[in-house]
mmCIF file of the N, C-alpha and C atoms, coordinates in Angstrom:
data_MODEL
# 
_entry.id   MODEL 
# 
loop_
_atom_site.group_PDB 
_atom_site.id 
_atom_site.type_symbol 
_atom_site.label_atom_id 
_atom_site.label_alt_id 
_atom_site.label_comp_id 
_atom_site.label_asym_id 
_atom_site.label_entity_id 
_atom_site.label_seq_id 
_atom_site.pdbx_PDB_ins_code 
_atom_site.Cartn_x 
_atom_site.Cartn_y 
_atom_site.Cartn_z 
_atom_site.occupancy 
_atom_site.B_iso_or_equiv 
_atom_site.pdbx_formal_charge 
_atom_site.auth_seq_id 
_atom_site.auth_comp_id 
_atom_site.auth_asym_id 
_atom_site.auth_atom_id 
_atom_site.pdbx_PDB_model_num 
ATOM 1   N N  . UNK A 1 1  ? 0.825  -1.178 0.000   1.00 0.00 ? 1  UNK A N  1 
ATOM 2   C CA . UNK A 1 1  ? 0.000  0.000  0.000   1.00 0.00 ? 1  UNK A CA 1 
ATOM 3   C C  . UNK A 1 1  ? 0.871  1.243  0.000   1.00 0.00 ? 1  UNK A C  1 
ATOM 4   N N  . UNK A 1 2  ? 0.507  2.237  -0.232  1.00 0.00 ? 2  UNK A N  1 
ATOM 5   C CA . UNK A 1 2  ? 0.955  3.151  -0.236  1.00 0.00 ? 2  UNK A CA 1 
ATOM 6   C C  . UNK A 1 2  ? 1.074  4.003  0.733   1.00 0.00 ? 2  UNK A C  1 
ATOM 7   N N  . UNK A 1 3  ? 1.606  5.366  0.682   1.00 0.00 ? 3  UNK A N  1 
ATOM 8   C CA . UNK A 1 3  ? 2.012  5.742  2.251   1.00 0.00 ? 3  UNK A CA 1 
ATOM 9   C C  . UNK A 1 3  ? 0.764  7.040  2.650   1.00 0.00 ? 3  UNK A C  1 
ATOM 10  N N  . UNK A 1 4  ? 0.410  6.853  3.788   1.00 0.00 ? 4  UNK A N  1 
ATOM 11  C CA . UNK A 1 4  ? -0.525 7.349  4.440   1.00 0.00 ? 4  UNK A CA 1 
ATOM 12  C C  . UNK A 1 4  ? -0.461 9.421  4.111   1.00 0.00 ? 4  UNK A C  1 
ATOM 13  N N  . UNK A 1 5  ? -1.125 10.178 3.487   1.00 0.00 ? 5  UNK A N  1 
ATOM 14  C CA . UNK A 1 5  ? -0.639 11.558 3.354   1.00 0.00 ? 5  UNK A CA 1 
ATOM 15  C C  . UNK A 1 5  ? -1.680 12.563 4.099   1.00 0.00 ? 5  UNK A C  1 
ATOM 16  N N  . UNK A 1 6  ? -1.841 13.186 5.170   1.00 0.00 ? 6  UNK A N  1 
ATOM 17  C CA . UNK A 1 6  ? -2.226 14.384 5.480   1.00 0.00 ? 6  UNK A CA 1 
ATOM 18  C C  . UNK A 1 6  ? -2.428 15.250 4.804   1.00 0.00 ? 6  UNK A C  1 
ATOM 19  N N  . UNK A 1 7  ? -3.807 15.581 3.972   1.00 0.00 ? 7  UNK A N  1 
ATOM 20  C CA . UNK A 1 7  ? -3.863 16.290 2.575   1.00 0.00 ? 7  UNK A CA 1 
ATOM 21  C C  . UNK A 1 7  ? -4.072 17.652 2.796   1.00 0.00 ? 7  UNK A C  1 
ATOM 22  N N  . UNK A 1 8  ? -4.628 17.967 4.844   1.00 0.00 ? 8  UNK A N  1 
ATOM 23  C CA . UNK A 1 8  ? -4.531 19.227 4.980   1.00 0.00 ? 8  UNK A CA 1 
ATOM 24  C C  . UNK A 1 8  ? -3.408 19.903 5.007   1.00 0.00 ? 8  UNK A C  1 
ATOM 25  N N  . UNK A 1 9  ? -2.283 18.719 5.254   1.00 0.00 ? 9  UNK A N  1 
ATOM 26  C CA . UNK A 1 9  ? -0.700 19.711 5.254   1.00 0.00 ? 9  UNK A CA 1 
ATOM 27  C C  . UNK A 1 9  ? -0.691 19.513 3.737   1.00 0.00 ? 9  UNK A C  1 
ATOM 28  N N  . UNK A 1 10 ? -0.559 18.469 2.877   1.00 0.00 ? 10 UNK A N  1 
ATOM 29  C CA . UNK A 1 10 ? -0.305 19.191 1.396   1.00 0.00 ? 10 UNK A CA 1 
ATOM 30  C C  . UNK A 1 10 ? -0.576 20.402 0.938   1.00 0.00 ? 10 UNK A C  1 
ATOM 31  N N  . UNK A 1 11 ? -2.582 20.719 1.251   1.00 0.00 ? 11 UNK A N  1 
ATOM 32  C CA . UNK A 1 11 ? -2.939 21.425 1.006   1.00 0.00 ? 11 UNK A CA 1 
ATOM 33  C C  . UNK A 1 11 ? -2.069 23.182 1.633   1.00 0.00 ? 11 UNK A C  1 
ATOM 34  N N  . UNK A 1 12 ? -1.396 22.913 2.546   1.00 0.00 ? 12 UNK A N  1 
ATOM 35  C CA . UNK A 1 12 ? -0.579 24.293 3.329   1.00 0.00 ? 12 UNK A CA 1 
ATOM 36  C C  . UNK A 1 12 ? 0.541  24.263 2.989   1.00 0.00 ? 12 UNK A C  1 
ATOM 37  N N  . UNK A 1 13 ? 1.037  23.384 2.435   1.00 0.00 ? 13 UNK A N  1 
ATOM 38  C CA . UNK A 1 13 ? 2.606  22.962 1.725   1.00 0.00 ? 13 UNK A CA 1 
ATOM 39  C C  . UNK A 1 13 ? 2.610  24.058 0.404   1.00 0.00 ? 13 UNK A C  1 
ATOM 40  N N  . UNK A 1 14 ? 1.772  23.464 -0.463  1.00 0.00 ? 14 UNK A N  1 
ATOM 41  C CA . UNK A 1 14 ? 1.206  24.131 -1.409  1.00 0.00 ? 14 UNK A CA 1 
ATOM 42  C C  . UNK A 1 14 ? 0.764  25.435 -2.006  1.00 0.00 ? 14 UNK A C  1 
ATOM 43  N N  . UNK A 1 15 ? 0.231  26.083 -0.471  1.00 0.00 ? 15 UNK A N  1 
ATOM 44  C CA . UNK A 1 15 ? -0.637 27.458 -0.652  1.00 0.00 ? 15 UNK A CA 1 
ATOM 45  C C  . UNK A 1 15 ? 1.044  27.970 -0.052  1.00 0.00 ? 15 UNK A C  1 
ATOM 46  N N  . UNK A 1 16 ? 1.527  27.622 0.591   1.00 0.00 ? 16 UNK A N  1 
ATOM 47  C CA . UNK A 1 16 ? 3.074  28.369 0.866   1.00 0.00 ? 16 UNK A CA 1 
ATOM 48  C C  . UNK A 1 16 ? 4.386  28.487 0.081   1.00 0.00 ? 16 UNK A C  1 
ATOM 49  N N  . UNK A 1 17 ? 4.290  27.506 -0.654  1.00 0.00 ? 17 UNK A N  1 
ATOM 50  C CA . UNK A 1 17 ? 5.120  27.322 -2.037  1.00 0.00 ? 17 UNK A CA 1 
ATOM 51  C C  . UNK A 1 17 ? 4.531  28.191 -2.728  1.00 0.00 ? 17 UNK A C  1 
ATOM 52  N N  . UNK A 1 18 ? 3.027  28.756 -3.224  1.00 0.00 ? 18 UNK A N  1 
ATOM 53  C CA . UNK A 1 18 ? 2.992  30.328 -4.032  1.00 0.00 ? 18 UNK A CA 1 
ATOM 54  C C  . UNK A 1 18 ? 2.840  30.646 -3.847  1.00 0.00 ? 18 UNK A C  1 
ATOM 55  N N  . UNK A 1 19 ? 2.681  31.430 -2.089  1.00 0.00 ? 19 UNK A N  1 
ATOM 56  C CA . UNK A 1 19 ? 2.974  32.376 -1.917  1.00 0.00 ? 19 UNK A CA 1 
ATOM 57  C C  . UNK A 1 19 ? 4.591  32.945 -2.020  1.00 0.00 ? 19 UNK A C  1 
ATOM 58  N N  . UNK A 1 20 ? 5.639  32.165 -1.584  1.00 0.00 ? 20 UNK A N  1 
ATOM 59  C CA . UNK A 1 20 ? 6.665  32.153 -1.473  1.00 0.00 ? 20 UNK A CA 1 
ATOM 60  C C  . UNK A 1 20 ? 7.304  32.584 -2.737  1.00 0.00 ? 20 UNK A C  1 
ATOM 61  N N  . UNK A 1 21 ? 6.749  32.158 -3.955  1.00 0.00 ? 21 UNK A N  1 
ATOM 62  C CA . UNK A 1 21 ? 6.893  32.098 -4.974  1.00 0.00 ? 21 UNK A CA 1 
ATOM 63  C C  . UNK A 1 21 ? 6.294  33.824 -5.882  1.00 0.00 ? 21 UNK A C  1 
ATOM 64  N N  . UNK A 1 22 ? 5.381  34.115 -5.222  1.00 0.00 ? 22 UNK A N  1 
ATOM 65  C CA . UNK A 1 22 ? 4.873  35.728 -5.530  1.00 0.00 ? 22 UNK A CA 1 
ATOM 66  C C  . UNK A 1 22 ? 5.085  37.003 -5.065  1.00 0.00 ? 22 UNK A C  1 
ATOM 67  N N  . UNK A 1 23 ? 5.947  36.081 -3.442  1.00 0.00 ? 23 UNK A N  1 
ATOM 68  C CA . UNK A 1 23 ? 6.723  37.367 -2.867  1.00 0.00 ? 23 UNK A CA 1 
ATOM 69  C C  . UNK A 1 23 ? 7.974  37.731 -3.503  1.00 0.00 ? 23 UNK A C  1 
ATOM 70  N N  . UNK A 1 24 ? 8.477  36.477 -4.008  1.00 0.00 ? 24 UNK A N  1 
ATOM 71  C CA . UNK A 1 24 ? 10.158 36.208 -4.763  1.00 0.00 ? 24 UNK A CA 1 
ATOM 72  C C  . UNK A 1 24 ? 10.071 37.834 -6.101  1.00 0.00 ? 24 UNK A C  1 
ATOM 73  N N  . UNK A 1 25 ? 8.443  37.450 -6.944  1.00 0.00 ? 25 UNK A N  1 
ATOM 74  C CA . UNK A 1 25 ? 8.456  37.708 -8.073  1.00 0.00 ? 25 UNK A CA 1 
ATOM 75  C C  . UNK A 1 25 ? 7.933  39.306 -7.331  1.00 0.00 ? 25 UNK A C  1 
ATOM 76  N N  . UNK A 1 26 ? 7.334  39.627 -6.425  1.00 0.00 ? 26 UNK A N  1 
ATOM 77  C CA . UNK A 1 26 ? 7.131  41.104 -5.505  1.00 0.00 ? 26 UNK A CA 1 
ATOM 78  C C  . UNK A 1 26 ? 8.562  41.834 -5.279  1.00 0.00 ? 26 UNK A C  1 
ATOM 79  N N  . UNK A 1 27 ? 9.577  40.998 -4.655  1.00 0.00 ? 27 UNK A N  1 
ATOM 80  C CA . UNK A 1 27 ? 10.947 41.798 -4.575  1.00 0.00 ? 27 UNK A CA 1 
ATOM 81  C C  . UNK A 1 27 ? 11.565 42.032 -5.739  1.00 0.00 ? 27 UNK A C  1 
ATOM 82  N N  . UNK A 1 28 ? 11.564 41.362 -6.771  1.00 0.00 ? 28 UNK A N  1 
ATOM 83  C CA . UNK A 1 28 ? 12.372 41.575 -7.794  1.00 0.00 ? 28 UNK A CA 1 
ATOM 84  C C  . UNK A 1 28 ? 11.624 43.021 -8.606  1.00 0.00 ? 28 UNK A C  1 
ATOM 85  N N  . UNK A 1 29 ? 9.952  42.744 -8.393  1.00 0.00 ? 29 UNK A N  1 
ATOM 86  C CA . UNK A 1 29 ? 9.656  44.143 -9.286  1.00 0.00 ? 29 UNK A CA 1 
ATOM 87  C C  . UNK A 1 29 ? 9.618  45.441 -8.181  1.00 0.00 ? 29 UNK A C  1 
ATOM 88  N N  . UNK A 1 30 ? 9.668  45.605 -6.835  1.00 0.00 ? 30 UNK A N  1 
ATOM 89  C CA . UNK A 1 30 ? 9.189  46.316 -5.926  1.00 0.00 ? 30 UNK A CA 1 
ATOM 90  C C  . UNK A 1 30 ? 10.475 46.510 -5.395  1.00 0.00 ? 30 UNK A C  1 
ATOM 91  N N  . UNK A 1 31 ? 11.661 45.768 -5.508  1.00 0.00 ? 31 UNK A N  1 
ATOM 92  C CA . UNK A 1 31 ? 12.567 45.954 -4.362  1.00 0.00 ? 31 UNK A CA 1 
ATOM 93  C C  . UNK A 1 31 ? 13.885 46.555 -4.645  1.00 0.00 ? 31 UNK A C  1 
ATOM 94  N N  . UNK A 1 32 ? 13.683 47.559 -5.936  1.00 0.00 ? 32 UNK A N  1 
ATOM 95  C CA . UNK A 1 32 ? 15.119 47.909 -6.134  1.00 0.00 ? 32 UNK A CA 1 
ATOM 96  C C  . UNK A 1 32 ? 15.114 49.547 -5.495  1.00 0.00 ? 32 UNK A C  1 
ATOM 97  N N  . UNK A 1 33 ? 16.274 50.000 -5.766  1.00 0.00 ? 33 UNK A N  1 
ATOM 98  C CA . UNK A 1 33 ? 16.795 51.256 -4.651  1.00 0.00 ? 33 UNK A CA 1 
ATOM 99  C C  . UNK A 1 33 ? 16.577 52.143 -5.537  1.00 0.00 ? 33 UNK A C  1 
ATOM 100 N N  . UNK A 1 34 ? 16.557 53.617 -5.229  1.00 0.00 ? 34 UNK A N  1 
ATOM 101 C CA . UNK A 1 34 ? 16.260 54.458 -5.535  1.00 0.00 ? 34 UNK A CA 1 
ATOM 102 C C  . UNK A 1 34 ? 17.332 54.503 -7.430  1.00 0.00 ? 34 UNK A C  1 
ATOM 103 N N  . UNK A 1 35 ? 18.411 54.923 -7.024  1.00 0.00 ? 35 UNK A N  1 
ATOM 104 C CA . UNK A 1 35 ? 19.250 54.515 -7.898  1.00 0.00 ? 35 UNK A CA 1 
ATOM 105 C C  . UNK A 1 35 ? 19.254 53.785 -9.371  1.00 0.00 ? 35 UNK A C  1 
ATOM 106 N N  . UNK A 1 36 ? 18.597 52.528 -8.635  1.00 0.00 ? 36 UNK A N  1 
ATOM 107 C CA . UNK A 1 36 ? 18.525 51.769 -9.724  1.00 0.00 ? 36 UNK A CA 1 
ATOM 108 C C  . UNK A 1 36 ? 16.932 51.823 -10.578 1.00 0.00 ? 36 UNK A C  1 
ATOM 109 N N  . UNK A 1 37 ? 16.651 52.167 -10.369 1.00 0.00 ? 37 UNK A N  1 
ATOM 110 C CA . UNK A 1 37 ? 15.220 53.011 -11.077 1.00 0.00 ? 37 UNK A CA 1 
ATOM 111 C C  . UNK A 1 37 ? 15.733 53.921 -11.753 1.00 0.00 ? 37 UNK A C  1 
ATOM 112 N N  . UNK A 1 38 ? 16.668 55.004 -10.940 1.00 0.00 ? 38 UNK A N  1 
ATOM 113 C CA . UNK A 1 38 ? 17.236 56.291 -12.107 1.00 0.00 ? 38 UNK A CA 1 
ATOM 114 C C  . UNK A 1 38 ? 18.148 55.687 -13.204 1.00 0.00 ? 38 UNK A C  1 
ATOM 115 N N  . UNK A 1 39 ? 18.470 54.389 -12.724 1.00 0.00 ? 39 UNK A N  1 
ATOM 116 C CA . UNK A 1 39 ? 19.443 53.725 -13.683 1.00 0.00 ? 39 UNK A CA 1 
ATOM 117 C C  . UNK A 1 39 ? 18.582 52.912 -15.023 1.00 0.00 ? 39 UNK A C  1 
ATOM 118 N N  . UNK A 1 40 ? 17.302 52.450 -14.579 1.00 0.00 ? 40 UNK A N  1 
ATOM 119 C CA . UNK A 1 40 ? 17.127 52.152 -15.794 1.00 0.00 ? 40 UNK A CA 1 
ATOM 120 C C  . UNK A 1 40 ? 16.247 52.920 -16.475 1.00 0.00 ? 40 UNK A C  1 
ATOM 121 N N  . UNK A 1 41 ? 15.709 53.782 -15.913 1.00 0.00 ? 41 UNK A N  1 
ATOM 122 C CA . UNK A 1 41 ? 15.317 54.823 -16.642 1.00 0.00 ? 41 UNK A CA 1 
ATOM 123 C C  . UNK A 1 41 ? 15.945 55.354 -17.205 1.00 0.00 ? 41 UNK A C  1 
ATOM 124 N N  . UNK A 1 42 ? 17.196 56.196 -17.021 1.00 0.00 ? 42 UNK A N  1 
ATOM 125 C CA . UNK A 1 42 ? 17.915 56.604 -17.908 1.00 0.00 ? 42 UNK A CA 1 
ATOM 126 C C  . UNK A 1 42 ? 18.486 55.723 -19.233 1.00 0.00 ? 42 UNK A C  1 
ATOM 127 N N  . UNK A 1 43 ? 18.712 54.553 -18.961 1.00 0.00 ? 43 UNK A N  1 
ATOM 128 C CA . UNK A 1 43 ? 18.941 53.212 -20.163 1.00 0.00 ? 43 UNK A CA 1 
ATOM 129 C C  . UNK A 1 43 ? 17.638 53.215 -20.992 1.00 0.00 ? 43 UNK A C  1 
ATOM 130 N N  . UNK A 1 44 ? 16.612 53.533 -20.404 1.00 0.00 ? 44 UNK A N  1 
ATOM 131 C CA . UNK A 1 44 ? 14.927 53.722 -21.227 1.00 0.00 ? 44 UNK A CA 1 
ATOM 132 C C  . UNK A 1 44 ? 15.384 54.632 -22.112 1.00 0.00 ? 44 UNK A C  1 
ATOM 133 N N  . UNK A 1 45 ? 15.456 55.791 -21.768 1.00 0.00 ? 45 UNK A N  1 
ATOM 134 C CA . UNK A 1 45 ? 15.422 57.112 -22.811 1.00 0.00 ? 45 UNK A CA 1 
ATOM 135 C C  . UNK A 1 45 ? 16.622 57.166 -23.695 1.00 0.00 ? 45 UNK A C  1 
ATOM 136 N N  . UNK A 1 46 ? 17.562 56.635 -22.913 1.00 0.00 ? 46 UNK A N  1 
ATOM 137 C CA . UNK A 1 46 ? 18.765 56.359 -24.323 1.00 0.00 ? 46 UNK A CA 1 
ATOM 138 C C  . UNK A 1 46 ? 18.444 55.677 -24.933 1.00 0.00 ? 46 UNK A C  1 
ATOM 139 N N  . UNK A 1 47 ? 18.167 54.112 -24.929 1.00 0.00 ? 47 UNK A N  1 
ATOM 140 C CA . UNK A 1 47 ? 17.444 53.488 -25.931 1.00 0.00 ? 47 UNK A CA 1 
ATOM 141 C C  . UNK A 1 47 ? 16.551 54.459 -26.469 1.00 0.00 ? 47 UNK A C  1 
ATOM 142 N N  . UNK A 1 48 ? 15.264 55.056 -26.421 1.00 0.00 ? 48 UNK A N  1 
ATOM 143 C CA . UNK A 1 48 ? 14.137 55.294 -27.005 1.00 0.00 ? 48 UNK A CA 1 
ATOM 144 C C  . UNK A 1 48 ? 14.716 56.702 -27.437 1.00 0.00 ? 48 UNK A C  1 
ATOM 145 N N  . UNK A 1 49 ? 15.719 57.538 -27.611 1.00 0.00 ? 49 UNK A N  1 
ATOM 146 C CA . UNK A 1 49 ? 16.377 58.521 -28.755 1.00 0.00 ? 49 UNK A CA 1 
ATOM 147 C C  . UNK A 1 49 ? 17.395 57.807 -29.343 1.00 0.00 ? 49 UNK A C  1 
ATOM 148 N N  . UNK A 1 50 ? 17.660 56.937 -29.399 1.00 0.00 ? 50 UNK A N  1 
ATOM 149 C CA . UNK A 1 50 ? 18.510 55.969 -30.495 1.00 0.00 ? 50 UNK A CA 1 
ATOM 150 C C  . UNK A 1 50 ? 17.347 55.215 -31.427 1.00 0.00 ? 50 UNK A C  1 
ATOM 151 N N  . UNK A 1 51 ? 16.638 54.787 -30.824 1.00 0.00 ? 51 UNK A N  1 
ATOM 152 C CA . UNK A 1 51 ? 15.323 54.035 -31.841 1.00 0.00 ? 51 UNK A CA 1 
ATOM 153 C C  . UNK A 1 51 ? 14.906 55.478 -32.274 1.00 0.00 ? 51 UNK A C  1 
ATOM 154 N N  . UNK A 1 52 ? 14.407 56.908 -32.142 1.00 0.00 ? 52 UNK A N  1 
ATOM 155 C CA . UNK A 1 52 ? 13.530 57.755 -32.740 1.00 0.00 ? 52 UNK A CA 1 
ATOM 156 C C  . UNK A 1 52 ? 14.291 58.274 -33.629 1.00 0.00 ? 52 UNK A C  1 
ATOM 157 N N  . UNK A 1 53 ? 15.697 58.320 -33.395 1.00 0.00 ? 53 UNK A N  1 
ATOM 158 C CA . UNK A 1 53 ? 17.035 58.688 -34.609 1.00 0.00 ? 53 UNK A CA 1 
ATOM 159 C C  . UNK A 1 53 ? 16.981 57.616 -35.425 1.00 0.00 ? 53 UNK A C  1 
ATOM 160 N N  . UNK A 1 54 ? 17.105 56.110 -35.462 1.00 0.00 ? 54 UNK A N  1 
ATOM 161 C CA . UNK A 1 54 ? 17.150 55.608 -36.673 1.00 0.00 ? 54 UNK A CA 1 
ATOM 162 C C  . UNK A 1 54 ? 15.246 55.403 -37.337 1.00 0.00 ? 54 UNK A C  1 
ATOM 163 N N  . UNK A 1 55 ? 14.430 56.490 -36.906 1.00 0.00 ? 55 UNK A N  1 
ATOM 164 C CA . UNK A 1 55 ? 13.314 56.250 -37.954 1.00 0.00 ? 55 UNK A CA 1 
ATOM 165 C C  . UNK A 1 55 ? 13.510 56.707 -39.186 1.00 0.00 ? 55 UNK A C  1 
ATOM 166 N N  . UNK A 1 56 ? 12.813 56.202 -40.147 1.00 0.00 ? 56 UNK A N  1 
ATOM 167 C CA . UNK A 1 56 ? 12.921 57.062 -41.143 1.00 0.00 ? 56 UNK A CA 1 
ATOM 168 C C  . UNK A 1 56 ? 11.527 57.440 -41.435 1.00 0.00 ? 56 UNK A C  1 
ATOM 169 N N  . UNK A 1 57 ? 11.723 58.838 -41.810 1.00 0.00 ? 57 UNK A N  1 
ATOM 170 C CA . UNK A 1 57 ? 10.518 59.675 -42.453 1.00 0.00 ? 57 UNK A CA 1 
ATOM 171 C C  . UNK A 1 57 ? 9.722  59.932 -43.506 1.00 0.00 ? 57 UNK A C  1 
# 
């Protein structure tokens, strides 16, 4: 037979694995420093006047 499983702990195993998993993906978009926002913003607008210079008209 197979082995005996507590499906209310799966069930909390589970709901904690995505949460764990949405906080991960919360710091990466929420958790950078002041800095690094001015940093890629500024990489935004250089890109986007290098793309509006090579349009053609």
């Amino acid at each position: 037979m197979g082995e005996v499983v507590n499906l209310n702990r799966f069930r909390k195993a589970r709901a904690k694995a995505e949460q764990e998993k949405l906080a991960e993906e919360n710091r990466a978009k929420h958790g950078r420093t002041k800095s690094e926002k001015a940093k890629a913003g500024t990489e935004q607008d250089r890109s986007d006047r290098d793309l509006d210079g090579k349009k053609l008209t």
